[in-house]
FIMI-989925 format. One record per residue (C-alpha): z, y, x; residue number from 1. Coordinates in steps of 0.05 Angstrom, whole numbers. Example, Ala and Ser with C-alpha at 12.3 -4.5 7.8 and 13.67 -1.06 7.14 Angstrom:
# FIMI-989925
site w->156, v->-90, u->246, resi->1
site w->143, v->-21, u->273, resi->2
***
This chain:
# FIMI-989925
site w->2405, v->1604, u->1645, resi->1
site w->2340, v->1573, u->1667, resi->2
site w->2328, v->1501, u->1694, resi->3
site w->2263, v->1485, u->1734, resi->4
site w->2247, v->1418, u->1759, resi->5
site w->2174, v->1408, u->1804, resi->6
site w->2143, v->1346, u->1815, resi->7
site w->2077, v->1323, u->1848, resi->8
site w->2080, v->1336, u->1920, resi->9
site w->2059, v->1287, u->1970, resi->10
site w->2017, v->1269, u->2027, resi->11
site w->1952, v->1277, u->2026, resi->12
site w->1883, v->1289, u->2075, resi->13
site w->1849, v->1349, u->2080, resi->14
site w->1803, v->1366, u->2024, resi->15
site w->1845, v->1331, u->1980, resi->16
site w->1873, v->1350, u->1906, resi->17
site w->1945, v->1349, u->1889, resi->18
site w->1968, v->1374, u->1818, resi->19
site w->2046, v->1403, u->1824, resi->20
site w->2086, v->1403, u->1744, resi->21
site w->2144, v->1453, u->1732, resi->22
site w->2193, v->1435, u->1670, resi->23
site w->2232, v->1497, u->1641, resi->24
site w->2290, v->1480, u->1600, resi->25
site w->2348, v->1529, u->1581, resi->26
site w->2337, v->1600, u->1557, resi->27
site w->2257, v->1595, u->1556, resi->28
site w->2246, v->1651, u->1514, resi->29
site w->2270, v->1693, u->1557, resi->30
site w->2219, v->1681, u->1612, resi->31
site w->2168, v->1733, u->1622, resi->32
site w->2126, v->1696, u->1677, resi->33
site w->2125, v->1633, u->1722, resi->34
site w->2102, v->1629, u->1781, resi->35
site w->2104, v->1580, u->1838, resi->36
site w->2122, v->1600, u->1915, resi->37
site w->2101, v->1564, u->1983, resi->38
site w->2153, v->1564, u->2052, resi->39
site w->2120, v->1537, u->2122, resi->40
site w->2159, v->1513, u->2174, resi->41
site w->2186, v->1591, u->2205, resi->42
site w->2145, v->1632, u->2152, resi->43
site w->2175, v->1677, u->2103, resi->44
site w->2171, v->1651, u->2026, resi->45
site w->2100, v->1672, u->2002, resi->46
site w->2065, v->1674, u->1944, resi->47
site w->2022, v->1622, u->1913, resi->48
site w->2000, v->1644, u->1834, resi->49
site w->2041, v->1664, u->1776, resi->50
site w->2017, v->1668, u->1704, resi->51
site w->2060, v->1720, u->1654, resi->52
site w->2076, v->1705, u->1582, resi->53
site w->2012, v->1736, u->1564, resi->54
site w->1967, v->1678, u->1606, resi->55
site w->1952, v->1735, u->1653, resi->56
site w->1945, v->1700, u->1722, resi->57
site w->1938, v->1729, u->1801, resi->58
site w->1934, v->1690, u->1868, resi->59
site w->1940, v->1695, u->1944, resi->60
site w->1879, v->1705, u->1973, resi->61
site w->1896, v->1646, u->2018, resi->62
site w->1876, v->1605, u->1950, resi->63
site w->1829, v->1637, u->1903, resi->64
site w->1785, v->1596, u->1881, resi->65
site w->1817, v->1533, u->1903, resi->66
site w->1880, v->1527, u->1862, resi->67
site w->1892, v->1538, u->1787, resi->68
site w->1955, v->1560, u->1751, resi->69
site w->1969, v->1541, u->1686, resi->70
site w->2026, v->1525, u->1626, resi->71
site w->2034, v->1483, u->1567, resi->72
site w->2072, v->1521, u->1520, resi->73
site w->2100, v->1463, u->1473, resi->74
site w->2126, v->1422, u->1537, resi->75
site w->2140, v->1477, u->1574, resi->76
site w->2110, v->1463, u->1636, resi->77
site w->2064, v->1495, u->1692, resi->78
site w->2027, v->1470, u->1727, resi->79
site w->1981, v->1484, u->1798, resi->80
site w->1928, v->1448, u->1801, resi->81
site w->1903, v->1445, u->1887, resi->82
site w->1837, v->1416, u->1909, resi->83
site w->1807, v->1420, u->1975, resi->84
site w->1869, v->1425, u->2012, resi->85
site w->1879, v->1450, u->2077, resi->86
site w->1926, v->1428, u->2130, resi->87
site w->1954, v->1502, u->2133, resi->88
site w->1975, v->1488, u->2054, resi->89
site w->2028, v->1448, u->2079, resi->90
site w->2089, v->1477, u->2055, resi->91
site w->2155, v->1469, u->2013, resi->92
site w->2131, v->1488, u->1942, resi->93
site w->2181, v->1523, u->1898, resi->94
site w->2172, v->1540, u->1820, resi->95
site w->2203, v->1608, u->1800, resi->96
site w->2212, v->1638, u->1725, resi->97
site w->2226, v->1703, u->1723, resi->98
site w->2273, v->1743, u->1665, resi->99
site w->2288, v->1815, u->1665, resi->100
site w->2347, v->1819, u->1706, resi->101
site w->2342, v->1756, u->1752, resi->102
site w->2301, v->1705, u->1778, resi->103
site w->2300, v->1618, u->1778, resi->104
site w->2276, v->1576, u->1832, resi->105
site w->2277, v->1503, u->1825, resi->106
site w->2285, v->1458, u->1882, resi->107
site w->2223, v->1455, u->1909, resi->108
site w->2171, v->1400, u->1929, resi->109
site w->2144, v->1391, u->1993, resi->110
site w->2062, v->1385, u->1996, resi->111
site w->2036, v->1352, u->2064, resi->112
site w->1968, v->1361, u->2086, resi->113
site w->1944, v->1312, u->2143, resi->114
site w->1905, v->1266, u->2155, resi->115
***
């Protein structure tokens, strides 16, 4: 079993930042990557960046170069750092941990962007 709790979403205006935490607790060792997910208002759950074990990291093309994914290993945490948010970023963010025969989600986090 696999806990996840997000924090950090808000309001914000466009071009903003907005840096989103995700705390593991449980069977940790276990996870092989983290990741964290975006839903819109009548989209499908995409994805946002994920980072494996190995500090390997990939992103949607939506956010390249905009947002950064990244862990602390002793608090277990990851984290997405956003800057120059865009209105279309708005979105229900969800952390995700996945093991080899299941994944976590946490609750999820809602991120605004509006001015």
């Amino acid at each position: 079993q696999v806990q996840l709790v997000e924090s950090g979403g808000g309001l914000v205006q466009p071009g903003g930042s907005l840096r989103l935490s995700c705390v593991a607790s449980g069977t940790i060792f276990s996870i092989r990557a983290m990741g964290w997910y975006r839903q819109a208002p009548g989209k499908q759950r995409e994805l946002v960046a994920t980072i494996t074990s190995g500090g390997t990291t990939t992103y949607a093309d939506s956010v390249k170069g905009r947002f950064t994914i990244s862990r602390d290993n002793a608090e277990n945490t990851v984290f997405l750092q956003m800057n120059s948010l865009k209105p279309e970023d708005t979105a229900v963010y969800y952390c995700n941990a996945k093991l080899a025969m299941r994944d976590y989600w946490g609750q999820g986090t809602q991120v605004t962007v509006s001015s």
